[in-house]
N, C-alpha and C positions, 0 to 999 in steps of 0.2 A: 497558198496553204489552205487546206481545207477544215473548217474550223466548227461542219456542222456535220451533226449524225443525225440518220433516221429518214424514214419514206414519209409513213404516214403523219409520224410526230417526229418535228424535227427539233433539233437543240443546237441552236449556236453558243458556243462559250468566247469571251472577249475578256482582253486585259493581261495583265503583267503585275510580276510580284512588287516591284515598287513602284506603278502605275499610281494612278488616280485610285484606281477602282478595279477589280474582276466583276464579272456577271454573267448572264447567260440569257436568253431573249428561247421562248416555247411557243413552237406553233403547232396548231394543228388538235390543240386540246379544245372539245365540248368545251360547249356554254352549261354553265349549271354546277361545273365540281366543287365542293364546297372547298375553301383556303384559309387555314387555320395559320396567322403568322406564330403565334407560339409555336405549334407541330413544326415550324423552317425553326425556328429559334432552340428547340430541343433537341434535332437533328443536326445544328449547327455546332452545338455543344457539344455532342458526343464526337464528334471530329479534333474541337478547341484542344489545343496544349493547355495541359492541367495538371502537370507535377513533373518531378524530374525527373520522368521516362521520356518526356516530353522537348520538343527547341523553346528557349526562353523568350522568343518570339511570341505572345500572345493577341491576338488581333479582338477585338470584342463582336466584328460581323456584324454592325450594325445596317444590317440588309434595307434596302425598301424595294418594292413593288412599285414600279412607277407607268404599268400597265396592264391591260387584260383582266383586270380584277377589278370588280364594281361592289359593294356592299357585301364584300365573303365569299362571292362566287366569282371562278370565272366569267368571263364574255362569249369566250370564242374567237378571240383576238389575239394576237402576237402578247405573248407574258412575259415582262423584262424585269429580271432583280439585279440590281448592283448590289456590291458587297463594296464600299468605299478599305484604302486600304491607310493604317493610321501607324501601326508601329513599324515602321522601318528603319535601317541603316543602309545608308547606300554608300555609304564611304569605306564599306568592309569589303567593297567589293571592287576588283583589279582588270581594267580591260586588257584581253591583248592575253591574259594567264589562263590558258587552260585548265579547270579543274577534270580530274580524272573520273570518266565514267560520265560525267556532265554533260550537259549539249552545247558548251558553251564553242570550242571548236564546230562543230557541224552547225552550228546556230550560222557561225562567222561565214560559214560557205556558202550555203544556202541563201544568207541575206545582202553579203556582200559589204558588211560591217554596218548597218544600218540596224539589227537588230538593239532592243533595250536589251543589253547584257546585267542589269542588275538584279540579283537575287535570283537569277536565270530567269528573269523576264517572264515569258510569255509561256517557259517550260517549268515551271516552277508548279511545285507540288501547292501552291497559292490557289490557283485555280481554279482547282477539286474544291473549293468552297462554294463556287459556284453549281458545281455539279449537285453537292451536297443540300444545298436551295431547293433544285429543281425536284429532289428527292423528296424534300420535307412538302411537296403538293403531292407529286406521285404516289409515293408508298400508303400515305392515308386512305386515299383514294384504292389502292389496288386492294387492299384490306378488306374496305367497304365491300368489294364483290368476292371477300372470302380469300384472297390470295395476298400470302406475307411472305418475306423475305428477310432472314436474317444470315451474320456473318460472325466467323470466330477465329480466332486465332487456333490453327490445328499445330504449329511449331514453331519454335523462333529458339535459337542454336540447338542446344542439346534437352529443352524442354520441351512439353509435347501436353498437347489437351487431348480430349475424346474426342471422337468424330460424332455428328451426328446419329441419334438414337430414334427416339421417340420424333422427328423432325416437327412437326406443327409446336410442342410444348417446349422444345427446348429454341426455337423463335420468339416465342413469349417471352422466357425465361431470358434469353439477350437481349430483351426490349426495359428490363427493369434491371440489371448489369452495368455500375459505371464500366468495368474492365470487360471486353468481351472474349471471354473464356465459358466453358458449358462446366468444367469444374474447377472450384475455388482453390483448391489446395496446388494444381496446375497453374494456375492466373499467378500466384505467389512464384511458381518457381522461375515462369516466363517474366515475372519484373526483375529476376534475380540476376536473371542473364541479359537485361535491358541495361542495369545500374553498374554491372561487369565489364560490359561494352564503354560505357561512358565513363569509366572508370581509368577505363585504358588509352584513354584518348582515340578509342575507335568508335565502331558500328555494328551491327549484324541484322539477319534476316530474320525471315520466315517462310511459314506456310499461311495462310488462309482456306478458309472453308464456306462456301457460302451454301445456302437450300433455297429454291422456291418453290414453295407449297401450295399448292390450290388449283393450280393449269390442269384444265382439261386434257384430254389426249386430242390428239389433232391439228395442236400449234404449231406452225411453221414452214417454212418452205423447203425442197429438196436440194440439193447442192449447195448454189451459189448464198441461199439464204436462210440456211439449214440455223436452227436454233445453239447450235455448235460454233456458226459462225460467227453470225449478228453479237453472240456476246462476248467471242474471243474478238471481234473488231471492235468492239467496244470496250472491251477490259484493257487490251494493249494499249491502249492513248493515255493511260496510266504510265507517266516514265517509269515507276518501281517496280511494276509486274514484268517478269521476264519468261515467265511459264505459267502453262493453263492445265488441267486436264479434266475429263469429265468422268465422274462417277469413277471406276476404280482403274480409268487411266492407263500408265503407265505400267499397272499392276496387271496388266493381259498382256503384256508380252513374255511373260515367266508362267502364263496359267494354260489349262485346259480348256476345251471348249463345258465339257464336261461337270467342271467346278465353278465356271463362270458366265453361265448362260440362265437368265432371269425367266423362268420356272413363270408362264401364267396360268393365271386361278379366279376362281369367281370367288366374291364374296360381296355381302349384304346387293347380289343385284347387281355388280360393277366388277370389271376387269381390272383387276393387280397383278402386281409381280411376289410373288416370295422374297426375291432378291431385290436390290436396285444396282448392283454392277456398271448399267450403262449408265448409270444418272435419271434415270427418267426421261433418254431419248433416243430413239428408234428410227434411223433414217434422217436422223435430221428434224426431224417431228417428236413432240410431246408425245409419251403414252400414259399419260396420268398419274406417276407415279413421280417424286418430288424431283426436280429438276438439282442435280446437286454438282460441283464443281471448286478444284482447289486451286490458288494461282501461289506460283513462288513469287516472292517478294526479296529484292536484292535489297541489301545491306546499305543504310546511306551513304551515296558516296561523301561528303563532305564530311572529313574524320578532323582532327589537330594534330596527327602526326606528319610530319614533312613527309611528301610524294615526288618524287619525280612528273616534270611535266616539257611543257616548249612554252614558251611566246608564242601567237601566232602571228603578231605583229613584226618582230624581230628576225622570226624564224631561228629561235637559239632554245637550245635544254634549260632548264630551269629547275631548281629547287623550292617545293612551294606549298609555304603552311598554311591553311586555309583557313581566314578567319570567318566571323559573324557568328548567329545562332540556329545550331543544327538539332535534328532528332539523332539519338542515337540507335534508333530503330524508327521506321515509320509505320513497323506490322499492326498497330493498336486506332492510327488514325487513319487507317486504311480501310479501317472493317467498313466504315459507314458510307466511304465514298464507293464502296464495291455494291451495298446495300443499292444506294440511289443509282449508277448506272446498269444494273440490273432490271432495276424499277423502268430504268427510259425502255431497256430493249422490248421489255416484256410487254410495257404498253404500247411500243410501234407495232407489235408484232400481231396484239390480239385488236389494233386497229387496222391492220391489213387485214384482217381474216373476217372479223364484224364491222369495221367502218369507224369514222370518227367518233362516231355517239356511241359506243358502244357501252361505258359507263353508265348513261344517264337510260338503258336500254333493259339495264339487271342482266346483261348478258356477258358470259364468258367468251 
């Protein structure tokens, strides 16, 4: 199993949800980034379960760096954070019971019973804490040379936020947002439909929306490593994301060339679009206009109402209610970990193109 992404910067994630620990080991980052543990600890918290939209599961993340960081800065050395893992049940959890939509069947295939099956192990939405870590170095860091990254909730059932506007302020503006919604009156109707779900002993979706602002035109590779790709390969290792699109997606197969063709223009000295349509990518490549993209987010499978399922130990149907503690959406704890795996592509990407030091260089 392949457990690591990226060329220039690579990122292995390790660990299972009632393991010892989750983590993730960074290679390939400059010596000199500065590492702020508050900035992982603030980023770690906007992930944390924090009220009853939330699984009752709360973990506190008490992360350590147990490498690659010397007095605040990186080294330039392999960067290991464990996230130790403290509140669990593993008695909630049935070997041999397929839950539905889980990996727990194809886990069973793939590993030939030898996988941790608890709390889905190794596929467990636990994980993404880890990711979330490596975020809380990156995104500061990507900041520092002018490029931010924020994420929103654009749907979840039948409510709905803005889409991005203003893109640079309204990233700010999710940076001081416990809930991330671009408007408030929206964020209330999206919990409305969270506590609806969890009311019913179910689940539901969403949308997401993420922007990244600041990229130069010219990032990226043609085809195989087209900036289209590298983040759809990295956003799908997310089990909840089921769907990607860029910029208005989906929404060009019902349109004109006519209506939908980004219009470029000079202004103050620099090439823009009128529009962003594509997202801000052209070929596969940045054209410096905000890099923008929505992913569907499936509904958690793990609900309390009885499912039809199998054994796969027995090989027989079953009836089966699913206990322990779930999200009854996970669109809300998802924003951040979208944030941070963003953050890895963009910096593999602009380390391909300037080199590892490319931070410590003042270069985009």
């Amino acid at each position: 199993m392949k457990n690591t992404f990226g060329q220039s910067l690579c990122v292995t994630l390790f660990g299972e949800s009632h393991g010892a620990s989750v983590g993730a080991v960074i290679d390939g980052l400059a010596p000199g980034i500065p590492v702020s543990e508050a900035e992982i600890e603030r980023k770690l918290s906007r992930r944390r379960p924090s009220s009853e939209l939330d699984t009752a599961r709360c973990e506190e993340d008490r992360f350590q760096i147990v490498s690659g960081v010397f007095d605040g800065h990186t080294t330039g050395t392999p960067l290991s954070i464990i996230i130790p893992n403290e509140d669990t049940r593993s008695k909630d959890y049935t070997y041999g019971s397929a839950r539905p939509s889980h990996a727990d069947y194809a886990a069973y295939c793939k590993y030939h019973g030898n996988e941790d099956y608890r709390g889905g192990g190794h596929f467990s939405g636990r994980v993404t804490a880890a990711l979330v870590a490596v975020g809380g170095i990156l995104l500061p860091a990507l900041e520092a040379l002018g490029i931010t990254v924020g994420t929103h909730i654009l749907a979840c059932g039948n409510a709905q936020d803005r889409p991005f506007s203003d893109v640079r302020a309204d990233i700010a503006a999710l940076s001081r947002t416990d809930f991330p919604t671009l408007d408030a009156e929206s964020g209330e109707k999206i919990k409305s439909e969270i506590l609806a779900a969890r009311e019913a002993c179910d689940s539901v979706g969403g949308i997401t929306q993420t922007a990244i602002c600041g990229l130069d035109a010219g990032i990226g590779e043609p085809w195989f490593d087209s900036v289209e790709s590298m983040l759809s390969h990295a956003i799908f290792s997310i089990g909840g994301v089921k769907g990607i699109e860029f910029g208005m997606g989906f929404g060009f197969a019902a349109a004109h060339g006519s209506e939908s063709n980004d219009a470029f223009r000079m202004h103050d000295g620099r090439v823009v679009t009128e529009t962003n349509f594509n997202g801000g990518i052209n070929g596969g490549i940045t054209n410096g206009m905000p890099v923008v993209f929505q992913c569907a987010v499936k509904p958690t499978p793990s609900i309390s109402q009885a499912q039809k399922s199998v054994d796969f130990r027995s090989m027989e149907n079953i009836d089966l209610t699913i206990k322990g503690r779930h999200d009854p959406a996970i669109i809300r704890r998802i924003c951040p970990v979208l944030d941070s795996i963003s953050a890895i592509v963009v910096w593999d990407l602009l380390a391909q193109r300037f080199g590892t030091d490319f931070p410590m260089k003042g270069e985009k």
